[in-house]
N, C-alpha and C positions, 0 to 999 in steps of 0.2 A: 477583744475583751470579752470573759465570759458573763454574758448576762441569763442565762438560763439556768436548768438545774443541775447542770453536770458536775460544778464543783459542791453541790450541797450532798450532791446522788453519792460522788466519790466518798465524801466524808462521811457517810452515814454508815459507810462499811470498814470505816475502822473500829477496833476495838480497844476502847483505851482502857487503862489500868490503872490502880494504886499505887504509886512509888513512894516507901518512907522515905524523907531525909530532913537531918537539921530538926532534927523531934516534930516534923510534921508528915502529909503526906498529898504528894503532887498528884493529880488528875492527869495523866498523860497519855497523847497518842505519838502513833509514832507508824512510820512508811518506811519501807528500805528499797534500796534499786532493783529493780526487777530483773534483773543477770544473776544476784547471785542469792537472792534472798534475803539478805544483811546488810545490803551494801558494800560496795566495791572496800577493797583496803586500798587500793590507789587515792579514792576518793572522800576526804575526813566525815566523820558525821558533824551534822548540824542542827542545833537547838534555835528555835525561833520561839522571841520570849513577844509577847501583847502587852498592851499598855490600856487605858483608862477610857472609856467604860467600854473594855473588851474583852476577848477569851480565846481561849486556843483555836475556837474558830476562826476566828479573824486572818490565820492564816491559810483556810480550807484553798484559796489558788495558789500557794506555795507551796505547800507539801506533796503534793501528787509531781508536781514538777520538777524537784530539785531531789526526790525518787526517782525518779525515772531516769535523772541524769547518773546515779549512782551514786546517790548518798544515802546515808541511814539518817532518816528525820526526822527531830525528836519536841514537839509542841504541847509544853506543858499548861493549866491553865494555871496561872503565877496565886504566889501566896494569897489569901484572901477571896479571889474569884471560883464563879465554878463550882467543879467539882473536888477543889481542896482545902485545904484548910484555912478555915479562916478563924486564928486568934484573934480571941477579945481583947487584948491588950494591944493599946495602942503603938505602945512602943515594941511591937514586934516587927513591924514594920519598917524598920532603920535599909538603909543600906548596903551594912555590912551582913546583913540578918539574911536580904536577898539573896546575896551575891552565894552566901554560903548553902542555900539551899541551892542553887544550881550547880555547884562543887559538888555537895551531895547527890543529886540526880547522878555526876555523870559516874561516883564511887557507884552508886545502888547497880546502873548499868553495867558497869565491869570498863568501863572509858577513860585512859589516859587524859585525853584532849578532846577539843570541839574547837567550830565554826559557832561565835554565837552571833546570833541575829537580832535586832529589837527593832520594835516601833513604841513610840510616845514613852511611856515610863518605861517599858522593856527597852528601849535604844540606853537611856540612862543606868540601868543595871546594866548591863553588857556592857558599855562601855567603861564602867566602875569594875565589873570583873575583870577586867584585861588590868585592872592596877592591883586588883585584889588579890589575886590568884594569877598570874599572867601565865605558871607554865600549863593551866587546863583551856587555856584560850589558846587556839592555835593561829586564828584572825577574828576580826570584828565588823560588826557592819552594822550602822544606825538608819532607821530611816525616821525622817521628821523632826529630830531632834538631836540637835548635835553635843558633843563633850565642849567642854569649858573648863576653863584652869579656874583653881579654887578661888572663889569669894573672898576678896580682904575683910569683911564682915558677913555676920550672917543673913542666909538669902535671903528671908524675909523682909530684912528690914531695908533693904537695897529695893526690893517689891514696893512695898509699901509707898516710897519716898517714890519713887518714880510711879506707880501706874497705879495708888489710892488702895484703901479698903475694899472697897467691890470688885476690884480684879481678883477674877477666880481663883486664883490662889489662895490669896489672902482670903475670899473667903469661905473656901472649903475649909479655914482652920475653925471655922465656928461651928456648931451644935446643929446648924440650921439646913445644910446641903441636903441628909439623909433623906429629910420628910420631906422635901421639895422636889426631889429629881425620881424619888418614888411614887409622888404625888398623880404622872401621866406620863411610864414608862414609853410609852410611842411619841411625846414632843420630847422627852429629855434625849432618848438618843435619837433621832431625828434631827434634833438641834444645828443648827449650821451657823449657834456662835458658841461663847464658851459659858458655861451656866453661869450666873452672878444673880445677886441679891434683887438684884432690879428686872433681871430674867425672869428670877422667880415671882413676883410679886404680878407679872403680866396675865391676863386670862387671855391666853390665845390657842388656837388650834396647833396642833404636829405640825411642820413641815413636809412638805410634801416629799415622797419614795423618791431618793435620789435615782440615777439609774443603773446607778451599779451594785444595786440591793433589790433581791426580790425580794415578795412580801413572805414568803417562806424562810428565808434569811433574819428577816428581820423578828421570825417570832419566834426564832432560836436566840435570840437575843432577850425580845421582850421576858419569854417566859426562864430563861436562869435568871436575872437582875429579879423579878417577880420573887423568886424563892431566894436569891441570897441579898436582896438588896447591893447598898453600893461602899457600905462600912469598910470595907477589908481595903476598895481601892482607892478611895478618902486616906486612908491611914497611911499611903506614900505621901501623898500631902502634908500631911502631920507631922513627918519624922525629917522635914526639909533642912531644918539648922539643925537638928540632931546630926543627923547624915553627914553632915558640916563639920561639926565637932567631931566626930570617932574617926574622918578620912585627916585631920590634920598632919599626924603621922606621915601621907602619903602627898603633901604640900609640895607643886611642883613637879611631879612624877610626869612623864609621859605614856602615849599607848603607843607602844614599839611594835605589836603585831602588824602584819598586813591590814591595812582596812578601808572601810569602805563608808560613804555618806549619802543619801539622797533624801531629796526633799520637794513638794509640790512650790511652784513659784507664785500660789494662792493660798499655801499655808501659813494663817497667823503666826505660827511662831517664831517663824523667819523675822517677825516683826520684833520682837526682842530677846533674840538671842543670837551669840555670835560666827554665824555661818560662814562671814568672810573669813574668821582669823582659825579651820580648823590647823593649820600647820605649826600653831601654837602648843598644840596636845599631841596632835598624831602627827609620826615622824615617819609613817610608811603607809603613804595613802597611794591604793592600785585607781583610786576612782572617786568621784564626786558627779550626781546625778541633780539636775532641777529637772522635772516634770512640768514641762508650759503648762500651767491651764490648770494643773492639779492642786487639790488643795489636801489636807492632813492625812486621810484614810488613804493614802496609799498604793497600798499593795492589794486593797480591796478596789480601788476607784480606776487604779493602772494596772493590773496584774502582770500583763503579759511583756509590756517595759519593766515593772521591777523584778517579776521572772528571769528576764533577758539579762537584765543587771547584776542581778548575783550570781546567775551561773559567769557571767564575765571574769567576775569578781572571783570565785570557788575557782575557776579555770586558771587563775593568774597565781594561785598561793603553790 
């Protein structure tokens, strides 16, 4: 596992850029395999999307890797975060809204298809674009959070009845997360539970540096969240029964790509959500990963097993 500076060293020497798409414009880097400059054509490109409170860095040990193996790799920082756009309007945020900016990316790039990738809310788009778009997804692969066949009501209120108001979810829909999780940028992401009302209200110190985060790591973190706050990635939150509502159309559908699952066997969300039943959605799964011992960050806390894992996974499509 890298704990030094080599994956921050690498990252520092890309050079990301502007891409318009879907009337905004994505913050993206991107690596290609080193044989041919672009990446191999034997070998599909692949988009790795971030989830919540993260950014295209979060994938700084996968990108150099999955270059090298001969893909073009393409990590954008997702609507709201970063270095892109983030509408003020809450409901821009929906689903369908995401899914269509990464359609977009791959027109801006000149790309038929892709491998897309996600972790935490990124596993959730990707996996929503394999139903949305299915012929630009060429396979998929979640980590942390798996697909789920549609809600017979809306998620919220399913939330609610089972795990109360102060479960995070339910209450990042209030007014109140922004000023709280901005309040000591080094304990909120730090955090080793999920923020809530009673989290907030505690006066206690950071958490201590896990060890899969240098403190150089971590102030690439601290300091974008500093400048864009946490609005943009609150606002997938927000659009939960929305999201609900505009996929009904897609009631039932399955994800027919190749794909892929993995998850820490210490990650809470394993706690309520349903990781036994994936063969309910995905009808062509190359693989399913538990990490002993790992818990939600992944591909930052594991790198070099979910390195191992995707290229498996890329190698089998």
């Amino acid at each position: 596992m890298a704990t030094d500076s080599s994956a921050l060293a690498a990252w520092e020497k890309l050079a990301p850029r502007q891409v318009a798409t879907n009337g905004i414009e994505l913050h993206v880097y991107e690596a290609w395999g080193a044989e041919t400059g672009e990446g191999s054509a034997e070998r599909p490109p692949v988009v790795l999307c971030h989830g919540f409170p993260e950014l295209a860095f979060s994938w700084r040990h996968q990108i150099t890797a999955l270059a090298d193996a001969g893909h073009r790799v393409i990590v954008p920082d997702m609507r709201g975060y970063g270095g892109s756009s983030r509408p003020a309007d809450p409901a821009a945020y929906d689903m369908v809204t995401l899914c269509a900016d990464l359609a977009g990316l791959l027109d801006a790039l000149g790309l038929a298809d892709a491998v897309f990738v996600g972790h935490d809310w990124g596993a959730a788009v990707v996996w929503h674009m394999a139903l949305l778009h299915p012929g630009r997804v060429r396979a998929v692969a979640g980590l942390s959070v798996p697909p789920a066949p549609r809600a017979p009501v809306p998620p919220l209120s399913i939330l609610r009845s089972r795990l109360g108001d102060d479960f995070y979810i339910c209450w990042f829909q209030t007014a109140e997360p922004e000023t709280a999780l901005r309040a000591d940028l080094r304990r909120t992401l730090l955090s080793r539970e999920a923020p809530t009302a009673a989290w907030a209200a505690r006066d206690e110190p950071a958490a201590p540096l896990p060890r899969w985060l240098t403190e150089d790591e971590l102030a690439v973190y601290v300091a974008t969240f500093e400048e864009t706050g946490f609005t943009g990635g609150l606002n997938y939150y927000r659009n939960i029964d929305r999201t609900w509502e505009l996929m009904e159309p897609l009631a039932g559908r399955t994800v027919d790509q190749p794909s892929f699952f993995a998850i820490g066997s210490r990650d809470p969300v394993g706690a309520f959500s349903a990781t036994d039943r994936l063969d309910r959605v995905l009808t062509d799964q190359r693989g399913q990963l538990v990490l002993d011992g790992a818990g939600h960050w992944i591909q930052q806390e594991r790198p070099d097993e979910v390195n191992a894992a995707l290229l498996g996974f890329l190698g089998s499509i």
